[in-house]
Chimera marker file (.cmm) of the C-alpha trace (Angstrom):
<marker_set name="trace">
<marker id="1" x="109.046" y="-205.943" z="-163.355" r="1" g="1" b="0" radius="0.5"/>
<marker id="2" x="110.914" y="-208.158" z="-165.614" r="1" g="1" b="0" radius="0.5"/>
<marker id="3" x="113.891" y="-208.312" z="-163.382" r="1" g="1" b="0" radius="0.5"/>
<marker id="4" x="111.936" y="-209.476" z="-160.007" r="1" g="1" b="0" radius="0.5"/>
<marker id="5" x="110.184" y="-212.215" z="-162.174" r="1" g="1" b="0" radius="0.5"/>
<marker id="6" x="113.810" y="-213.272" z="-163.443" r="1" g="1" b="0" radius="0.5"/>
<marker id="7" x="114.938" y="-213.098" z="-159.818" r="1" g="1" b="0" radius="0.5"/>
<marker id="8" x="111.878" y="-214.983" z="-158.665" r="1" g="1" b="0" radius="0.5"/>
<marker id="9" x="112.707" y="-217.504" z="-161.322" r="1" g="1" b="0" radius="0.5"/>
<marker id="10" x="116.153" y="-218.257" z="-159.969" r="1" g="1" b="0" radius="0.5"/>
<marker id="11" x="114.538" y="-218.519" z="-156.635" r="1" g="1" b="0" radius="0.5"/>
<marker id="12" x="112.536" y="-221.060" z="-157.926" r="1" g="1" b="0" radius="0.5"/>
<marker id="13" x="115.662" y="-223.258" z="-159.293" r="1" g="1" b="0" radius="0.5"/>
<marker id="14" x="117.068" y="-223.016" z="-155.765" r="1" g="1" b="0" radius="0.5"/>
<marker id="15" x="114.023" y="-224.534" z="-153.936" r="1" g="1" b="0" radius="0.5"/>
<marker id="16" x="113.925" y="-227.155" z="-156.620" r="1" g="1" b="0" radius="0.5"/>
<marker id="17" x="117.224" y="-227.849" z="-155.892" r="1" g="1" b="0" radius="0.5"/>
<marker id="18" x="116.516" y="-228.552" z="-152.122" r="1" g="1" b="0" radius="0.5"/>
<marker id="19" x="113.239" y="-230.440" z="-153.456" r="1" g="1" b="0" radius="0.5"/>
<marker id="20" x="115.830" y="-232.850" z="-155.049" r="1" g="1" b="0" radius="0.5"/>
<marker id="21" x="117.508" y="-233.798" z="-151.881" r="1" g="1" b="0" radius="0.5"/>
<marker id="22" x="114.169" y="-233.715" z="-150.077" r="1" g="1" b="0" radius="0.5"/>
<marker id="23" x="112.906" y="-236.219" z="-152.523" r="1" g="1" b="0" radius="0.5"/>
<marker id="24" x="115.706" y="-238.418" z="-152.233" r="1" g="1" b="0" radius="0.5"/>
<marker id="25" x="115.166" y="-238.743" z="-148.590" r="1" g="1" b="0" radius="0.5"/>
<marker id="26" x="111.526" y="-239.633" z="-148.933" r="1" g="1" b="0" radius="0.5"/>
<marker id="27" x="112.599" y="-241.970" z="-151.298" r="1" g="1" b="0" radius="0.5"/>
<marker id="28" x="115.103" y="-243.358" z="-149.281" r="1" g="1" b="0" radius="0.5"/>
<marker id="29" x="112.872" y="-243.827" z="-146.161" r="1" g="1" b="0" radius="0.5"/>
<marker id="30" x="110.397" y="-245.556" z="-148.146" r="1" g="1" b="0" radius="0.5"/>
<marker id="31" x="112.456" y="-248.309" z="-149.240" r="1" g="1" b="0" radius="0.5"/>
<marker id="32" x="112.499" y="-250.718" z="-146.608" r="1" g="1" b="0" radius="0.5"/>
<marker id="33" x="111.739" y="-251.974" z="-142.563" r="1" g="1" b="0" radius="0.5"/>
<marker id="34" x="115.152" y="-252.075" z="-141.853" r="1" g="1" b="0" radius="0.5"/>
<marker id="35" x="116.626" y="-248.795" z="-140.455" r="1" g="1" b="0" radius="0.5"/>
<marker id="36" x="120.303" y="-249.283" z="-140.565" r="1" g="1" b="0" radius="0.5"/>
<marker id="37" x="119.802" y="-249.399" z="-144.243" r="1" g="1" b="0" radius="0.5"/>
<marker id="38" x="117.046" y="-246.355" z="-144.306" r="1" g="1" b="0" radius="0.5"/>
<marker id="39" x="119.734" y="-244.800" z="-142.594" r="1" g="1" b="0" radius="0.5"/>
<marker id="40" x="122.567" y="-245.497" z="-145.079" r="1" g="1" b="0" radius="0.5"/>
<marker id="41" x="120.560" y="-244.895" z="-147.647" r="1" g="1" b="0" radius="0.5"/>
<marker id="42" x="118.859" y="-241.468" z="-146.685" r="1" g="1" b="0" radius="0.5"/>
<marker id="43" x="122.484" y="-240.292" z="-145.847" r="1" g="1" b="0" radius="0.5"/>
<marker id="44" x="124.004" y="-241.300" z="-149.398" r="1" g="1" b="0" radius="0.5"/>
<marker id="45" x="121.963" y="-240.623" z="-151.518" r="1" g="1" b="0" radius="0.5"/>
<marker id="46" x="121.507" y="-236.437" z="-150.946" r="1" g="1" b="0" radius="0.5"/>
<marker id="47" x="125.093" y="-236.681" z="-150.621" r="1" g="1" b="0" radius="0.5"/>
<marker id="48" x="125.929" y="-238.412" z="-154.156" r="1" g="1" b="0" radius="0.5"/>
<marker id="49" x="123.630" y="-235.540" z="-155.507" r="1" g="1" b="0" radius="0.5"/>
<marker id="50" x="125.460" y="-232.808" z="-153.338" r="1" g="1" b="0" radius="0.5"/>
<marker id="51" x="128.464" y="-234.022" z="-154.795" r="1" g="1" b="0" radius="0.5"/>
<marker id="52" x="127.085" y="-234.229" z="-158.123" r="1" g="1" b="0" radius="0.5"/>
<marker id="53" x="125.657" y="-230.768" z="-158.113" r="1" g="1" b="0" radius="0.5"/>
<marker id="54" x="128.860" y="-229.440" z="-156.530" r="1" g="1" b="0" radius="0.5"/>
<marker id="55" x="131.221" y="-230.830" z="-159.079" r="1" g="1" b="0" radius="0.5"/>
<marker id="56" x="129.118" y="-229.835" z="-162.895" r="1" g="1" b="0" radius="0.5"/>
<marker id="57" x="125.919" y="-227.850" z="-162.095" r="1" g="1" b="0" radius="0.5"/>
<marker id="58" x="126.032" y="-225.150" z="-159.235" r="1" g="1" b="0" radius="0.5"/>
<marker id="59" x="127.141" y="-221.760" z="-159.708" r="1" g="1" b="0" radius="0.5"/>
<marker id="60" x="130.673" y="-222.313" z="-158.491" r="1" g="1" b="0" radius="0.5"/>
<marker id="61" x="131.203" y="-225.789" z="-159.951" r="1" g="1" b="0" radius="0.5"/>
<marker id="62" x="134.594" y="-227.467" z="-160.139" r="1" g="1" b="0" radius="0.5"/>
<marker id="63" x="134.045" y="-228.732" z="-163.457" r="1" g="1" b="0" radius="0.5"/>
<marker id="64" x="130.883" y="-226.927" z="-164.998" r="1" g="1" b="0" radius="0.5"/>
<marker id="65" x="128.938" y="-228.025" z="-167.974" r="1" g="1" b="0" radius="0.5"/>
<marker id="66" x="127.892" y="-225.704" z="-170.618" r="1" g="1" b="0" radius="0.5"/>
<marker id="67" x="124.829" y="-226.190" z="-173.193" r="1" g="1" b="0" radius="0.5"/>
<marker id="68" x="123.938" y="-229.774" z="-174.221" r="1" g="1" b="0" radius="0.5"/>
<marker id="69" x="125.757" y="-230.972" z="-171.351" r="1" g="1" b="0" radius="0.5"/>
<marker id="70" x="124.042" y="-228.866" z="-169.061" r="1" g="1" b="0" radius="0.5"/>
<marker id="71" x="120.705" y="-229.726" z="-170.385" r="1" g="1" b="0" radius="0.5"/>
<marker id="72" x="121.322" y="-232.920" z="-169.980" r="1" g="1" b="0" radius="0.5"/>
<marker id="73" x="122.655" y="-232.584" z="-166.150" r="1" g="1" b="0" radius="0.5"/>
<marker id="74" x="119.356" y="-231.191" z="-165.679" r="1" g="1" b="0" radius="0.5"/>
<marker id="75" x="117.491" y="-233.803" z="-167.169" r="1" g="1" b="0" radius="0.5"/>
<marker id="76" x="119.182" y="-236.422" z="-165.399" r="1" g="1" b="0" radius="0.5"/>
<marker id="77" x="119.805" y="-234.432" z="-162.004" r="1" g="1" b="0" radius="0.5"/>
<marker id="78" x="116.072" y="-232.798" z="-161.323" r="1" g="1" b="0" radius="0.5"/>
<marker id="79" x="114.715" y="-236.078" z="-163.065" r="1" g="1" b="0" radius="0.5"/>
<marker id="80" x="116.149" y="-238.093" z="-160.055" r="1" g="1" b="0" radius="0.5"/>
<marker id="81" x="113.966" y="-235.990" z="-157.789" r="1" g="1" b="0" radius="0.5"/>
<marker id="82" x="110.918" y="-236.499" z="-159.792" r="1" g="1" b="0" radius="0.5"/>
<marker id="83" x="111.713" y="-240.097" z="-160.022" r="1" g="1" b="0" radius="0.5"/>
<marker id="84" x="112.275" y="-240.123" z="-156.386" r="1" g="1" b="0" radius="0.5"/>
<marker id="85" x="109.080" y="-239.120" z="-155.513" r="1" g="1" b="0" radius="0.5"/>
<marker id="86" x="107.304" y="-241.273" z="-158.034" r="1" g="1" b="0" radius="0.5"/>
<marker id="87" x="109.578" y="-244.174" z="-156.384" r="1" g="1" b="0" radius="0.5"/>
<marker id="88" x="108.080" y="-243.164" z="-152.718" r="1" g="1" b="0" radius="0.5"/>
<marker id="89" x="104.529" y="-243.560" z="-153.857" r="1" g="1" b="0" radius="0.5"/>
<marker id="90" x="103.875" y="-239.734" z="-154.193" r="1" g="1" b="0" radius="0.5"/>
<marker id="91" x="103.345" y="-239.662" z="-158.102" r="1" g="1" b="0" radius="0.5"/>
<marker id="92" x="101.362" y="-236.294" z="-157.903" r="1" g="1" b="0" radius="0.5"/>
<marker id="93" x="104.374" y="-234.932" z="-156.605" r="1" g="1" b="0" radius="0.5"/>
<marker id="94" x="106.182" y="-236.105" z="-158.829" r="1" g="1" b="0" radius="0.5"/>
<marker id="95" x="103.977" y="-234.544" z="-162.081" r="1" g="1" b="0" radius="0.5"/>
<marker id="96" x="104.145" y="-231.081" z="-160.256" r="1" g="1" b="0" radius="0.5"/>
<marker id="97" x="107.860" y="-230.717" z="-159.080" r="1" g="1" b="0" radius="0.5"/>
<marker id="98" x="108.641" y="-231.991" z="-163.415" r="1" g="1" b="0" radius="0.5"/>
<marker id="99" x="106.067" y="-229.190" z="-164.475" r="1" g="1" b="0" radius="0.5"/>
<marker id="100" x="107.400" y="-226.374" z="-162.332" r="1" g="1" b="0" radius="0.5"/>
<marker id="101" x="110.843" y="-227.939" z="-163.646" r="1" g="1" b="0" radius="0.5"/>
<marker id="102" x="110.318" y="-227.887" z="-167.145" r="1" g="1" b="0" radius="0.5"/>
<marker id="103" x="108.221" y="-224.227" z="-167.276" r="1" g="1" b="0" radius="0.5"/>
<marker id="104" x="111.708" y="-222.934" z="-164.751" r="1" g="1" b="0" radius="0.5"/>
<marker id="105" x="113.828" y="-224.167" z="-167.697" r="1" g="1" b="0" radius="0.5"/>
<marker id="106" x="112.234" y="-222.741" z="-170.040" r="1" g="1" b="0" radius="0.5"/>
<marker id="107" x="112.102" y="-218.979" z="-168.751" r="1" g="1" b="0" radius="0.5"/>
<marker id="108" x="115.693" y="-219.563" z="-167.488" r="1" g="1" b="0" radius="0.5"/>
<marker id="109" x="116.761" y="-220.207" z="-171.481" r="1" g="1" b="0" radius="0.5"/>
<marker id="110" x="114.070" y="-217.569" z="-172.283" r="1" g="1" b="0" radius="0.5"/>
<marker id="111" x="115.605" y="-215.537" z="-170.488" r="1" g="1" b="0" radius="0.5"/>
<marker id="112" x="119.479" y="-216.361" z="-171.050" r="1" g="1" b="0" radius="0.5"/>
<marker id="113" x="119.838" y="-217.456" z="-166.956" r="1" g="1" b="0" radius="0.5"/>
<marker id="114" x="121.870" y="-220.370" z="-168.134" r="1" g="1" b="0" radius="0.5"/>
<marker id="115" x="125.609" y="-220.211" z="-166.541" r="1" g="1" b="0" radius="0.5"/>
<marker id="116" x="128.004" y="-219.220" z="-169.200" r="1" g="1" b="0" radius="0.5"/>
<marker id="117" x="125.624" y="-217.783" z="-171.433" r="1" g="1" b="0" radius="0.5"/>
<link id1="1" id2="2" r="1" g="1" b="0" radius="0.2"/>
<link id1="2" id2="3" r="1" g="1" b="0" radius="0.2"/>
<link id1="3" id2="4" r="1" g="1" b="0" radius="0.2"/>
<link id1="4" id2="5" r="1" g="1" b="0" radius="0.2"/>
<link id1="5" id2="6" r="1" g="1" b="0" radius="0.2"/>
<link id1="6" id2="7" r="1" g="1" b="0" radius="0.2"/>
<link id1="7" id2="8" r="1" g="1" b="0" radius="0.2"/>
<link id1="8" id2="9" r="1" g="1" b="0" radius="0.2"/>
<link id1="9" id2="10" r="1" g="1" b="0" radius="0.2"/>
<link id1="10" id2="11" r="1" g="1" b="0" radius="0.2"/>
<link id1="11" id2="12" r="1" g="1" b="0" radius="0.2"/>
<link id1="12" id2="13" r="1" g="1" b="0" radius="0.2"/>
<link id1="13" id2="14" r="1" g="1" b="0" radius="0.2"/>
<link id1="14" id2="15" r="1" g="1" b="0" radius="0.2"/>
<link id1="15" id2="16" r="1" g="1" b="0" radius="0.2"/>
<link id1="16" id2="17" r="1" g="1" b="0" radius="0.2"/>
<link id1="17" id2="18" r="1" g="1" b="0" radius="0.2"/>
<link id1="18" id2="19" r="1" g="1" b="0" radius="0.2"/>
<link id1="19" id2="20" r="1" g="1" b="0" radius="0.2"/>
<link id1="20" id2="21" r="1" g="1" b="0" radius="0.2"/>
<link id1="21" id2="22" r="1" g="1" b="0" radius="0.2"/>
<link id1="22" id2="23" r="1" g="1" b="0" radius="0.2"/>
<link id1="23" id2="24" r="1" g="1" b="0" radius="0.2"/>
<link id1="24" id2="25" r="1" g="1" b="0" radius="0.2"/>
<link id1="25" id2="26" r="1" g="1" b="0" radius="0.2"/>
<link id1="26" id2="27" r="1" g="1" b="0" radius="0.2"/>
<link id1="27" id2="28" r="1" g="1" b="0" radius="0.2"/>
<link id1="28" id2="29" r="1" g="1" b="0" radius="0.2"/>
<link id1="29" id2="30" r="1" g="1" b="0" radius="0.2"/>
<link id1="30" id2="31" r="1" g="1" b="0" radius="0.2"/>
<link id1="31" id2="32" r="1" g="1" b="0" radius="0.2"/>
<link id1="32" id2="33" r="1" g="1" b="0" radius="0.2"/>
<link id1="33" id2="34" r="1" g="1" b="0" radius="0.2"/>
<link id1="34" id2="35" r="1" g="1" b="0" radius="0.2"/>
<link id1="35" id2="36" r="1" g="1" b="0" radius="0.2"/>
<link id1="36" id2="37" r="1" g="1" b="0" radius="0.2"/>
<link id1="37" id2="38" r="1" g="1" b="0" radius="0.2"/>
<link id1="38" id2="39" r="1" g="1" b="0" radius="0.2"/>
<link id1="39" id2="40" r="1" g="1" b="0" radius="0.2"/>
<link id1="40" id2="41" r="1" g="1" b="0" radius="0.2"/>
<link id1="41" id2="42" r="1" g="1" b="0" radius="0.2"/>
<link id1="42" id2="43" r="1" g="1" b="0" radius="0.2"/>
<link id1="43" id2="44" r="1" g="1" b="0" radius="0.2"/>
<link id1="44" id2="45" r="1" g="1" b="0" radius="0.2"/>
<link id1="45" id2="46" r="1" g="1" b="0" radius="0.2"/>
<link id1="46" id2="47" r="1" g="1" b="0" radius="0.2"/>
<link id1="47" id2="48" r="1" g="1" b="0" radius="0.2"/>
<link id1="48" id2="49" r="1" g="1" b="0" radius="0.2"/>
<link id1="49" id2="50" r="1" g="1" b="0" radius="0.2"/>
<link id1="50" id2="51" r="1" g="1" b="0" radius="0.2"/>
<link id1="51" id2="52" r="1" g="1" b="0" radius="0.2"/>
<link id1="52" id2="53" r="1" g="1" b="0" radius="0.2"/>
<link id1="53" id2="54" r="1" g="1" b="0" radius="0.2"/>
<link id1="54" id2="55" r="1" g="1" b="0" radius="0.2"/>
<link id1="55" id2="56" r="1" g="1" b="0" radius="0.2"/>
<link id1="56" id2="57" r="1" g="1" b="0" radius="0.2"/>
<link id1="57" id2="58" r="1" g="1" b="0" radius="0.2"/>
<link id1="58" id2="59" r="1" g="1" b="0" radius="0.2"/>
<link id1="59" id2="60" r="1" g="1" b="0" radius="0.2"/>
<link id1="60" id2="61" r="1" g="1" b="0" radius="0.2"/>
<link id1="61" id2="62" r="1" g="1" b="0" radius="0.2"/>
<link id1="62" id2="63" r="1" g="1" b="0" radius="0.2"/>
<link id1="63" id2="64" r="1" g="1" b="0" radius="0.2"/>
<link id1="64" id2="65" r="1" g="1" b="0" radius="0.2"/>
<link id1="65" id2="66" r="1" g="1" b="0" radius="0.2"/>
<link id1="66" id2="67" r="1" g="1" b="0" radius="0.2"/>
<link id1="67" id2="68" r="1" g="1" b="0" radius="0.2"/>
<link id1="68" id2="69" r="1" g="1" b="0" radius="0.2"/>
<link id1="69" id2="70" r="1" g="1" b="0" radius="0.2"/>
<link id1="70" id2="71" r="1" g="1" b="0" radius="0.2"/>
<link id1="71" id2="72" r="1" g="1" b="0" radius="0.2"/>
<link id1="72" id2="73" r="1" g="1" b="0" radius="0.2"/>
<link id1="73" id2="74" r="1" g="1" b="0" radius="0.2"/>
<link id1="74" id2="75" r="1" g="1" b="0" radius="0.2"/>
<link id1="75" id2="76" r="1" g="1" b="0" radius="0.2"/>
<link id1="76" id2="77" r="1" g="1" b="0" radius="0.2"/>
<link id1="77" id2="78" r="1" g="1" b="0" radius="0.2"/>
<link id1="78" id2="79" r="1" g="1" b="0" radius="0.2"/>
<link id1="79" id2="80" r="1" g="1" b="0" radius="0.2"/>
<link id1="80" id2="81" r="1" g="1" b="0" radius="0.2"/>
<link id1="81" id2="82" r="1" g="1" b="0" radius="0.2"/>
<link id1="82" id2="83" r="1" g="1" b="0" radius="0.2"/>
<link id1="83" id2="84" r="1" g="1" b="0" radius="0.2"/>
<link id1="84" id2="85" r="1" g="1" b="0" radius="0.2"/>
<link id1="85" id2="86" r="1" g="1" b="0" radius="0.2"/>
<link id1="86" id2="87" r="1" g="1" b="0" radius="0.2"/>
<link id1="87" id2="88" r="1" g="1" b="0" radius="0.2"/>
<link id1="88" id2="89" r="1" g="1" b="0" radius="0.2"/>
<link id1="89" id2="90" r="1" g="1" b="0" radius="0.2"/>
<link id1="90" id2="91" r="1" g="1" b="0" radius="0.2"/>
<link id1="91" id2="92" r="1" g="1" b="0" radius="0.2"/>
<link id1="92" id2="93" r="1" g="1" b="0" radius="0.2"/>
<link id1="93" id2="94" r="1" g="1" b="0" radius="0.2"/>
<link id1="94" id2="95" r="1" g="1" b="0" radius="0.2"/>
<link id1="95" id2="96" r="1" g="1" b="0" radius="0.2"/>
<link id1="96" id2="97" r="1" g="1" b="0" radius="0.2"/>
<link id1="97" id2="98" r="1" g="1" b="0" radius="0.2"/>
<link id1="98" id2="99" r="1" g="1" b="0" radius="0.2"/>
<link id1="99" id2="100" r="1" g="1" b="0" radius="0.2"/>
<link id1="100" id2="101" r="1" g="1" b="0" radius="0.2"/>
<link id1="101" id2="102" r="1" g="1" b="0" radius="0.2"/>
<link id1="102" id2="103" r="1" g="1" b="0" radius="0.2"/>
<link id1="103" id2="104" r="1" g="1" b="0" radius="0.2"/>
<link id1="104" id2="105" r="1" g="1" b="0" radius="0.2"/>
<link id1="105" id2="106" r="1" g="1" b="0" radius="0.2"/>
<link id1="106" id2="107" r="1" g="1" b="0" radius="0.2"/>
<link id1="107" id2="108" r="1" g="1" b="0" radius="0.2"/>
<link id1="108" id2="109" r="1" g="1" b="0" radius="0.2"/>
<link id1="109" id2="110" r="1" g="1" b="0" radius="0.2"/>
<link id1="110" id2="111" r="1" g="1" b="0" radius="0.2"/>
<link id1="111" id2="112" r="1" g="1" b="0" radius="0.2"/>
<link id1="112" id2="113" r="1" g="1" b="0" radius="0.2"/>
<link id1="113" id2="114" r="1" g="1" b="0" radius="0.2"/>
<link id1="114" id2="115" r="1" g="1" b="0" radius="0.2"/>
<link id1="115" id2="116" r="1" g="1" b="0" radius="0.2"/>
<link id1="116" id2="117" r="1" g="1" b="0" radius="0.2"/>
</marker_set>
């Protein structure tokens, strides 16, 4: 039982993940009337945080972080997505994806799901 609800949990971290870039889009589209920069901006923006998640946080990073470093990648990275959706006017969204963010964190260190631990 304790092994689906730890697989369940890292299922969780993955749609967050997505939830980030999906928020950054929303954000992105509700930034202004002109749609070469909507464009530009709903582009670049999932892609800074692709290339942010690719480099220190997913499982195969390039250059991963480890404890305090890591928490504070989180922080920063899955705070982006809550700010995001705050920033698009959707500030109940934005309450719920930090709860289910901060209650996933804390059964992943619970739990020892961290990478490297």
């Amino acid at each position: 039982m304790l092994s689906s609800l730890k697989a369940f949990n890292m299922l969780v971290m993955f749609l967050l993940e997505l939830s980030v870039y999906a928020a950054s889009i929303m954000w992105a589209l509700s930034t202004t009337d002109k749609l070469w920069l909507k464009t530009l901006l709903a582009i670049g923006a999932p892609a800074a945080l692709i290339a942010v998640w690719a480099l220190f946080g997913s499982p195969k990073a390039t250059y991963p972080v480890y404890g305090g470093g890591r928490v504070l990648l989180e922080v920063l990275w899955f705070g982006s997505g809550a700010a995001a959706l705050a920033a698009s006017g959707r500030q109940g969204w934005a309450a719920a994806f930090a709860g289910i963010f901060l209650v996933n964190a804390g059964l992943r260190f619970l739990w020892n799901q961290y990478p490297g631990a």
